[in-house]
Each structure stands twice: as C-alpha cells, then as structure tokens.
C-alpha positions as CSV (number, residue, x, y, z in Angstrom):
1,X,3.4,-26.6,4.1
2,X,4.5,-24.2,1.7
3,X,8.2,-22.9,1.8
4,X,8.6,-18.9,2.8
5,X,11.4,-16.9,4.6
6,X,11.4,-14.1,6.6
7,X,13.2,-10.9,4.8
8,X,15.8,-9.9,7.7
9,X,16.1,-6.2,7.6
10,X,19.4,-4.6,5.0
11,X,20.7,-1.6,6.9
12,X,23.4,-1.2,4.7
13,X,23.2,-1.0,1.0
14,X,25.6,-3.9,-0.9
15,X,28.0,-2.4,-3.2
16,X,28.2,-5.0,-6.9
17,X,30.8,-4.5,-9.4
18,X,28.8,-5.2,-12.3
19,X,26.0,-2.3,-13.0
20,X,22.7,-4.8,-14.0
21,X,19.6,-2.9,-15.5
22,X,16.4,-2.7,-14.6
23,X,12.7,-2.4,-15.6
24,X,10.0,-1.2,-13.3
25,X,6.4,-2.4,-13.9
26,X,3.4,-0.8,-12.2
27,X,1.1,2.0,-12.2
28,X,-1.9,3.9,-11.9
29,X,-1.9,4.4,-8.5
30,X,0.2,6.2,-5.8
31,X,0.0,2.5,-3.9
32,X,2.0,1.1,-7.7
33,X,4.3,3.2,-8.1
34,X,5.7,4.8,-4.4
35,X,6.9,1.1,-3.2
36,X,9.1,1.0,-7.0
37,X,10.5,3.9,-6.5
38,X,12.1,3.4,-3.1
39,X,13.5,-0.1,-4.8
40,X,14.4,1.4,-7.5
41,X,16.2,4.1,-5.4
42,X,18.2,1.5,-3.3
43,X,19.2,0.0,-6.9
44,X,20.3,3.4,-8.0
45,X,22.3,3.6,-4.7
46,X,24.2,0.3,-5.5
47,X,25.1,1.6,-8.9
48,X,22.7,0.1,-11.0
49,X,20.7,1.7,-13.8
50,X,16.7,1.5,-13.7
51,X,13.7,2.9,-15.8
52,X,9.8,2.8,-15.6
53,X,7.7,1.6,-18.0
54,X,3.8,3.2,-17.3
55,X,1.1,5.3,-19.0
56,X,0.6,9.0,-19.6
57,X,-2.6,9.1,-17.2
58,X,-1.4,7.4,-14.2
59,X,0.2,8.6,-11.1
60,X,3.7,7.6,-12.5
61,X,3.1,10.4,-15.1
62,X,4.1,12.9,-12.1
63,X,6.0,10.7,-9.5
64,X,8.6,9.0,-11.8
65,X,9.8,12.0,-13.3
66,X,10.0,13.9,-10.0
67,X,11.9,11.0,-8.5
68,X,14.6,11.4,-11.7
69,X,14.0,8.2,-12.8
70,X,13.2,7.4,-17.0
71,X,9.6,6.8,-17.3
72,X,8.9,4.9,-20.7
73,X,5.4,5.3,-21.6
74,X,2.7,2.9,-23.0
75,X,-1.2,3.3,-23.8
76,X,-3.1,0.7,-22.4
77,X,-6.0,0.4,-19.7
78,X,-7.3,-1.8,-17.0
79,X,-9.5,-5.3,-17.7
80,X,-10.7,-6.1,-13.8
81,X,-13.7,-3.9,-12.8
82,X,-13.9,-1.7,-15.8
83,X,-17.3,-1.6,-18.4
84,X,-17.5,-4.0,-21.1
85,X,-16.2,-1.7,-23.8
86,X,-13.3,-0.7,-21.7
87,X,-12.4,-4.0,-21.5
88,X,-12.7,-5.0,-25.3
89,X,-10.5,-1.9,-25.8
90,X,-7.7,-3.1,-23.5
91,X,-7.6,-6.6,-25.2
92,X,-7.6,-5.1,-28.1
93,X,-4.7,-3.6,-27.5
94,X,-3.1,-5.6,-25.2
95,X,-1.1,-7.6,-28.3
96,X,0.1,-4.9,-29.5
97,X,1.3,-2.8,-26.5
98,X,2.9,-6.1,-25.7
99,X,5.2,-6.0,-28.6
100,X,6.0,-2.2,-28.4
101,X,7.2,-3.4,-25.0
102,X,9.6,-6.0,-25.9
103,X,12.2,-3.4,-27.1
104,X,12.2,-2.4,-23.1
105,X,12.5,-5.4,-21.8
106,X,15.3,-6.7,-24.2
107,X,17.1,-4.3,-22.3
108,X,16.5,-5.4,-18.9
109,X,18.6,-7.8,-17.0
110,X,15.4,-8.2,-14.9
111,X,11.8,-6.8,-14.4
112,X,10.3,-5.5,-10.9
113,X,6.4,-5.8,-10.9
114,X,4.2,-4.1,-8.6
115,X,1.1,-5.2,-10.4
116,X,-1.5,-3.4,-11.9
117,X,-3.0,-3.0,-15.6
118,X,-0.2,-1.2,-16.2
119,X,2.1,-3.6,-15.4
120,X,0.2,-6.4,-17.9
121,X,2.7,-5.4,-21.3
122,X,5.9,-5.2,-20.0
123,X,5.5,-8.2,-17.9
124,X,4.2,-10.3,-20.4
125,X,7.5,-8.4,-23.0
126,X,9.8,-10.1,-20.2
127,X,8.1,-13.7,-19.9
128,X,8.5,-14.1,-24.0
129,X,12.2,-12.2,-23.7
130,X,12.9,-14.9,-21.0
131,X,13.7,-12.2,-18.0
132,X,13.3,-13.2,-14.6
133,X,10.4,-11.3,-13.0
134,X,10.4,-10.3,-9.3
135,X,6.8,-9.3,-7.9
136,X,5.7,-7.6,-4.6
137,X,2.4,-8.1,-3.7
138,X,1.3,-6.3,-1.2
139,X,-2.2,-7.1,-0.5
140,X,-3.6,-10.3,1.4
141,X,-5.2,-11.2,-2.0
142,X,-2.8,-10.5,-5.7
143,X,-4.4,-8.3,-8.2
144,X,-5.4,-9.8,-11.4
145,X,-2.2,-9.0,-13.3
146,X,0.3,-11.0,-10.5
147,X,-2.4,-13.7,-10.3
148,X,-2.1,-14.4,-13.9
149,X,1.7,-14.5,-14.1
150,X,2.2,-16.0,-10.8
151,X,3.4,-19.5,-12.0
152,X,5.7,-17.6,-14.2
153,X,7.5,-15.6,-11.1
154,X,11.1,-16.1,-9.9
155,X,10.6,-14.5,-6.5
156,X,7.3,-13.0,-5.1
157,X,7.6,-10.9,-2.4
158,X,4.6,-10.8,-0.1
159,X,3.3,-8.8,2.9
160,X,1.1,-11.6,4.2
161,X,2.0,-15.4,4.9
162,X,-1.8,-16.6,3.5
163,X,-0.9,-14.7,0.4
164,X,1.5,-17.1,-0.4
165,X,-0.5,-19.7,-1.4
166,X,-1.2,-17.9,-4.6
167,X,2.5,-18.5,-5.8
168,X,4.7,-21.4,-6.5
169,X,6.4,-22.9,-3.4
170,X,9.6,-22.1,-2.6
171,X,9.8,-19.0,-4.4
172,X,8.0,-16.9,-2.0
173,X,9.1,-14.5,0.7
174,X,7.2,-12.4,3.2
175,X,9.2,-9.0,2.7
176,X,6.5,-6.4,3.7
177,X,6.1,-3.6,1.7
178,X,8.7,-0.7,1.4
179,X,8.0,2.4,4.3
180,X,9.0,5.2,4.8
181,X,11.6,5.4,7.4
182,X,10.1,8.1,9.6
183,X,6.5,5.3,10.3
184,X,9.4,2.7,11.8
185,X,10.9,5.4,14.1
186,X,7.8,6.1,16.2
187,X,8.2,5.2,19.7
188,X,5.0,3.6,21.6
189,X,4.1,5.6,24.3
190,X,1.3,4.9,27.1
191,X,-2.3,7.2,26.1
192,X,-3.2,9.8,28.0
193,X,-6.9,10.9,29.9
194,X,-8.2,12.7,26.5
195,X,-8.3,9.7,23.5
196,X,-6.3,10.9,20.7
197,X,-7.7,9.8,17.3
198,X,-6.8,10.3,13.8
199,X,-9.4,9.5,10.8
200,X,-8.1,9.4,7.6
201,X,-10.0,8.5,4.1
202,X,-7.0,9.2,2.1
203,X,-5.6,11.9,0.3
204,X,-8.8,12.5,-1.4
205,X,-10.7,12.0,1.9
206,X,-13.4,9.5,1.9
207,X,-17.1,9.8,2.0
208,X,-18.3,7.4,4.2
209,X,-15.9,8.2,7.2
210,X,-16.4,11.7,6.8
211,X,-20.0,11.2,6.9
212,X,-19.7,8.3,9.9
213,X,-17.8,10.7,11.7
214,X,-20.0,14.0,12.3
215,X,-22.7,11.0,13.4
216,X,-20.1,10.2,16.0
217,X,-19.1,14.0,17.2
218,X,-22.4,14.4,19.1
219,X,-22.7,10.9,21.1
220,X,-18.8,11.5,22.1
221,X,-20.0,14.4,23.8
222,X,-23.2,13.4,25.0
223,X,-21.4,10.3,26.4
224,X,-18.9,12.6,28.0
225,X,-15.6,10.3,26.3
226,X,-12.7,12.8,26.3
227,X,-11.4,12.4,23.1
228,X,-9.2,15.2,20.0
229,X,-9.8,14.6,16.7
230,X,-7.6,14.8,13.7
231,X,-9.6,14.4,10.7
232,X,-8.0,14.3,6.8
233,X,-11.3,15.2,5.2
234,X,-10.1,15.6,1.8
235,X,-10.5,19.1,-0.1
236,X,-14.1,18.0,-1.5
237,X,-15.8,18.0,2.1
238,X,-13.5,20.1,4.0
239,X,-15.8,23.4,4.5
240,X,-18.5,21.8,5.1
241,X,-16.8,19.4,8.1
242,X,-14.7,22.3,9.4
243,X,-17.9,23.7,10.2
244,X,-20.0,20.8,11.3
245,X,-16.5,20.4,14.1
246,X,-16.0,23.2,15.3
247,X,-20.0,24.0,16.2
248,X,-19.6,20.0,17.8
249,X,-17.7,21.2,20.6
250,X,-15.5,18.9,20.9
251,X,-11.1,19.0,20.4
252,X,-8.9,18.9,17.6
253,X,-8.7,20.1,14.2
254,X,-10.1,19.2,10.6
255,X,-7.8,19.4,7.5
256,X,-8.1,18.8,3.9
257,X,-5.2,17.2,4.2
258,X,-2.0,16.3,6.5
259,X,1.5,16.7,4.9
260,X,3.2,15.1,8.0
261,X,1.1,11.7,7.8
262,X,4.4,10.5,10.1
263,X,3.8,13.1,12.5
264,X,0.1,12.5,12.6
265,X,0.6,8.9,13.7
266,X,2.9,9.4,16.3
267,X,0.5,11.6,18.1
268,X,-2.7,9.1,17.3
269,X,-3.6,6.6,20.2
270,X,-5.9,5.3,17.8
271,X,-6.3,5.1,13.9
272,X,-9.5,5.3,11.6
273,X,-8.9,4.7,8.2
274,X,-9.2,2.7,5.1
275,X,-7.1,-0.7,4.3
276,X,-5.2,-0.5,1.4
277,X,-1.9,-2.0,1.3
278,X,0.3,1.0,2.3
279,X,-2.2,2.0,5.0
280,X,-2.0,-1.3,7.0
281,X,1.6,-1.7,6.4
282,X,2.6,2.4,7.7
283,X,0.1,1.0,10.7
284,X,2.1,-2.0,11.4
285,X,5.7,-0.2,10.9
286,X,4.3,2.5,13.7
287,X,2.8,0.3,16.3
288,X,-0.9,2.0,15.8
289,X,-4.3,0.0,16.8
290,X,-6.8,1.1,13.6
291,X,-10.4,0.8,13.2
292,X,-10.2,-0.1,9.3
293,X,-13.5,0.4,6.8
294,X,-12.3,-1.6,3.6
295,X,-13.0,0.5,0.3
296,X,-15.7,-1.7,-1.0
297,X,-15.1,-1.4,-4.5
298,X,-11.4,-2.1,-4.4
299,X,-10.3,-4.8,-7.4
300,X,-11.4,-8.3,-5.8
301,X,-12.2,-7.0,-2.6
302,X,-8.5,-6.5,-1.3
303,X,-8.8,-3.6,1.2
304,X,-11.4,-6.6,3.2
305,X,-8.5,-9.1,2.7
306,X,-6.2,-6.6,4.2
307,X,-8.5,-5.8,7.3
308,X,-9.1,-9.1,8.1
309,X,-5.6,-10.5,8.0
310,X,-5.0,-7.2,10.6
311,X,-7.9,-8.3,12.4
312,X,-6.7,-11.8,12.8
313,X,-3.7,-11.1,14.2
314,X,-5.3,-8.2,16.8
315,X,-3.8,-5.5,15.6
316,X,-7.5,-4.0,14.2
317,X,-11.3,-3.7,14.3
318,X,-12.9,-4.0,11.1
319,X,-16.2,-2.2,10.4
320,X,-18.1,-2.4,6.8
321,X,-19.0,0.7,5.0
322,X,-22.6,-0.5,5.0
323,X,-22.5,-1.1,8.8
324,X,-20.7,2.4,9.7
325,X,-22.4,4.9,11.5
326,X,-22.0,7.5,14.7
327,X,-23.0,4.9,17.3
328,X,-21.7,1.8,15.9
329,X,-18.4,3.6,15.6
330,X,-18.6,5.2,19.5
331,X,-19.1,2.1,20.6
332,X,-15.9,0.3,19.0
333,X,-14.1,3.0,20.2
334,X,-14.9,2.5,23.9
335,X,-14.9,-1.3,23.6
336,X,-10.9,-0.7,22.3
337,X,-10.0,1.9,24.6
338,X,-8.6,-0.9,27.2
339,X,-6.6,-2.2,25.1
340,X,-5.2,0.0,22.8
341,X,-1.6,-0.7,23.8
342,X,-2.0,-4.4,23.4
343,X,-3.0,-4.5,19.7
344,X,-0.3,-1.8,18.8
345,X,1.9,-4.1,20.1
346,X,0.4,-6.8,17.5
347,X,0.4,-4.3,14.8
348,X,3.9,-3.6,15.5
349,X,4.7,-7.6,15.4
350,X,3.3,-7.0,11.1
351,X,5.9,-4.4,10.7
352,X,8.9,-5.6,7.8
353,X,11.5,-3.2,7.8
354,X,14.0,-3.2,4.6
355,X,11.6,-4.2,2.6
356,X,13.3,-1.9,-0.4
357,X,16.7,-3.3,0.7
358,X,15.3,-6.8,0.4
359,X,13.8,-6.3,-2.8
360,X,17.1,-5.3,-4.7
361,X,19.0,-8.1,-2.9
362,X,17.0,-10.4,-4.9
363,X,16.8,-8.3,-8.0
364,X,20.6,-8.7,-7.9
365,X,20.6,-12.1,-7.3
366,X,18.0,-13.2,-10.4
367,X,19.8,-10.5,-12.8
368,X,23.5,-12.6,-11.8
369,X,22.0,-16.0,-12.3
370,X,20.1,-15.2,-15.6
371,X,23.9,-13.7,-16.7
C-alpha cells in the first residue's frame, strides 16, 4: 500500500512571519508554467518573495513577465522526443547550464518544479545546493525530468492516485492541479431537448477533431439528433470550418477561439476535446462528461494516460485519433446521451480544489524545516 493524503481545500491564505524565497522550475508550455504562477501567486500573497527560472523561447518568456513575477533565463532544450542532434546539443549543454543555475538556487529556501526540459538545470542546481524540491505532476504518467529526480523529491504533489507509484512512499499527495476559480463555480444543471456540445483542440485548434467533426455535421442531421455546436477551431482552419457549418445546417457557432473557456463549459452538456493535464482537470473542477482524443505524440504518451484514468473512473469516453471519424463519433454521442449527468457527477468526484493553496502550505513547510 503506498502512503498518500488527500489535499483538503485552503480557503484562506496563512499569514508566516518569516518571508522564505522561492524558485519556480518549469516551462515551455502554457500547461508548465500557468499552474506556477497561481502557486507562486498564493506565496506572493503570504508575503514571500518568488522568481522563475525558464528560457527565452518558451511560453514563460510572455506569461512570467505579465504576471510581474522575475523570470531568470537559461538556454537549454528538451532530450524526450526531440532528433538525435537536438538531443546531443541539450547534453551538451546540460553541465554547464546546470552550474549557471546554482547561483539561483543558492538563493532559494526551496524549489517548485512543474517539470519539463526546462525545469532539468535548476532542479538538478537545487539537488547538489541541497534544497528541498517540491513537484506537481499533473499527468497520470511523470515526464522524463520528474521521473528522473523522483527519488530525490521531498513532496510530490499528484493529480492521480496510480501516479503515485512513481515516487517514494510517504512523500506523496494527491493535490490536483491548480484551476481557475471560475471552472469550480459551475453549477450542474439537468440538459435540455437540443444537446449542447463544445469541441475544443486547444488554443491552436486541432486537426483531427476539426476534421472528425465536419464528418459528424451531416449524420447529426441526417439522424435528426437535435444538437448546438460550439467549436474552437483554431485560427489555422477557421474560414474554412465557418463555412463548411454554417452550409451544414445545423446550430451553433464556430470560433477561432473562445476567451471565456469558463463560460463555454458552463453552457456544454457535453465536452469534446483533447487530454492534457489542465483539460481533464478544468473537466473534473466543472462537473463536465468529455469525449477525450489523446494527442498522440504527447511525451510518453500522457494525454492516453490522462484519458484513461478519466475513463476508469466514468467521467469520460476515450476515442483514438486513428479511430476518429463522423460516425464513430455520432455514435458515442448518442450512446452517452443517457447518461450525461451521471458521469459529470464522476468527473466532478476528480475535482481538487486549493490545489495552489495546498502547494505553498508545503513549500512553507520544507523551506522551515530545511532552516
């Protein structure tokens, strides 16, 4: 049996008398670097001082900054699922980026990871400067960087039970992964005669369910299924499936993209979408059944992790992108039209509210025993 808690959710923030300082590892992605920024908010709140370490290239480069947080920059690239010669670069590299590093985590009472290639350095500065690292994993399966180090942890904070089995016992907690606010405050509501469904790829849309859906707008309406469509197409496809919808004849809208994702899911009786790790977890916060198509390239497969562990519990329908088309997807949409309410209700069970909150509790707590 391995030994986990249950975060309990931190409405109010905790008020400490000694300022500690803190590093913030992770980057690349929006998926790296939004979750680190609400903890490192709710550490700000508390009093405590915080800075980024990241490259120039990544999706840190703009968020960080905009957030008002310090954003310490490094040069270094990824080593999972990159060409050979990307790869030889990065390890090449890797040593020396390391030891630029160590001057930021001297300075550290503690170090927040994320994970990520980005996060490799400065988590490797803090293991030889002896700081206590605290990791969130998100995802069902770690990414390489938190595998590697995940002996070395002194908390990991997971979104899955089964992921614990990647880290020591009895330094594990299942805190979810930080939300916004707005996902949690959605009230479930019974579905009315016309199926309300939202399809999103992403912010960049998604080929495969853009495609996967104008095969599905004519056998809805040769089937007769009243159903409105919402569908985040992403800017690359979005004249060409404006056009395709509104000739299909069927309700709703097409965008290239939907600035109230909040909003968007309160409306939704039913979700199609991909499965990274801030997907499934604004799913579960908002009570939402999903149809979930894994990216299939995602580093080691973790968007099919992430489906299947929402699967498993009933809270989602997984389809393949290789299996995906207009009747395969009609036809999981009327086999889950019963019972829609039923695996909200287990998506909703998922949900881990305070997540941020959580995270800086035991930031706190490993900066005050390492003092």
């Amino acid at each position: 049996m391995i030994a986990m808690t249950e975060a309990n959710p931190v409405t109010e923030p905790r008020r400490t008398d000694r300022p500690g300082r803190f590093l913030m590892a992770g980057g690349g992605t929006g998926g790296h670097v939004i979750p680190a920024i609400a903890v490192a908010k709710e550490l700000t709140r508390r009093g405590h001082q915080v800075f980024f370490v990241g490259t120039e290239r990544g999706m840190e480069s703009r968020l960080v900054p905009a957030a008002g947080f310090d954003l310490r920059k490094i040069r270094i690239g990824g080593l999972n699922r990159v060409g050979t010669m990307q790869r030889l670069t990065t390890l090449a590299r890797l040593p020396l980026v390391t030891g630029e590093s160590l001057k930021y985590a001297k300075e550290a009472d503690a170090v927040f990871s994320m994970g990520g290639y980005v996060a490799g350095p400065p988590v490797l500065a803090a293991l030889i400067r002896r700081r206590p690292i605290v990791v969130m994993e998100p995802n069902a399966v770690p990414g390489f960087t938190n595998r590697r180090i995940a002996r070395f942890v002194a908390r990991a904070l997971v979104s899955f039970p089964e992921t614990a089995r990647y880290f020591p016992t009895g330094r594990i907690e299942v805190t979810g992964m930080p939300v916004r606010e707005e996902f949690f405050r959605i009230q479930s509501r019974p579905r009315g005669e016309v199926l309300q469904i939202l399809v999103t790829g992403g912010s960049q849309g998604s080929m495969t369910l853009n495609r996967a859906l104008r095969q599905t707008w004519p056998v809805l309406r040769h089937r007769g299924i009243p159903v409105r469509i919402v569908h985040q197409t992403g800017a690359a496809e979005y004249e060409a499936m404006r056009e395709a919808f509104a000739a299909s004849g069927l309700q709703g809208e097409v965008q290239p993209f939907i600035r109230d994702m909040p909003a968007a899911f309160e409306w939704a009786d039913l979700v199609v979408c991909r499965s990274g790790a801030g997907t499934v977890s604004e799913l579960a916060a908002a009570g939402k059944p999903s149809i979930l198509v894994p990216f299939p390239f995602a580093a080691d497969d973790h968007q099919a992790r992430n489906a299947e562990a929402m699967a498993d519990a009933g809270a989602a329908r997984v389809l393949t992108d290789s299996e995906i088309n207009g009747e395969r997807l009609t036809r999981t949409i009327e086999d889950m039209a019963g019972s829609l309410e039923r695996m909200g209700e287990a998506a909703h069970r998922m949900a881990r509210p305070g997540a941020a909150a959580r995270a800086a509790d035991i930031l706190e707590e490993v900066a005050a025993a390492r003092r």
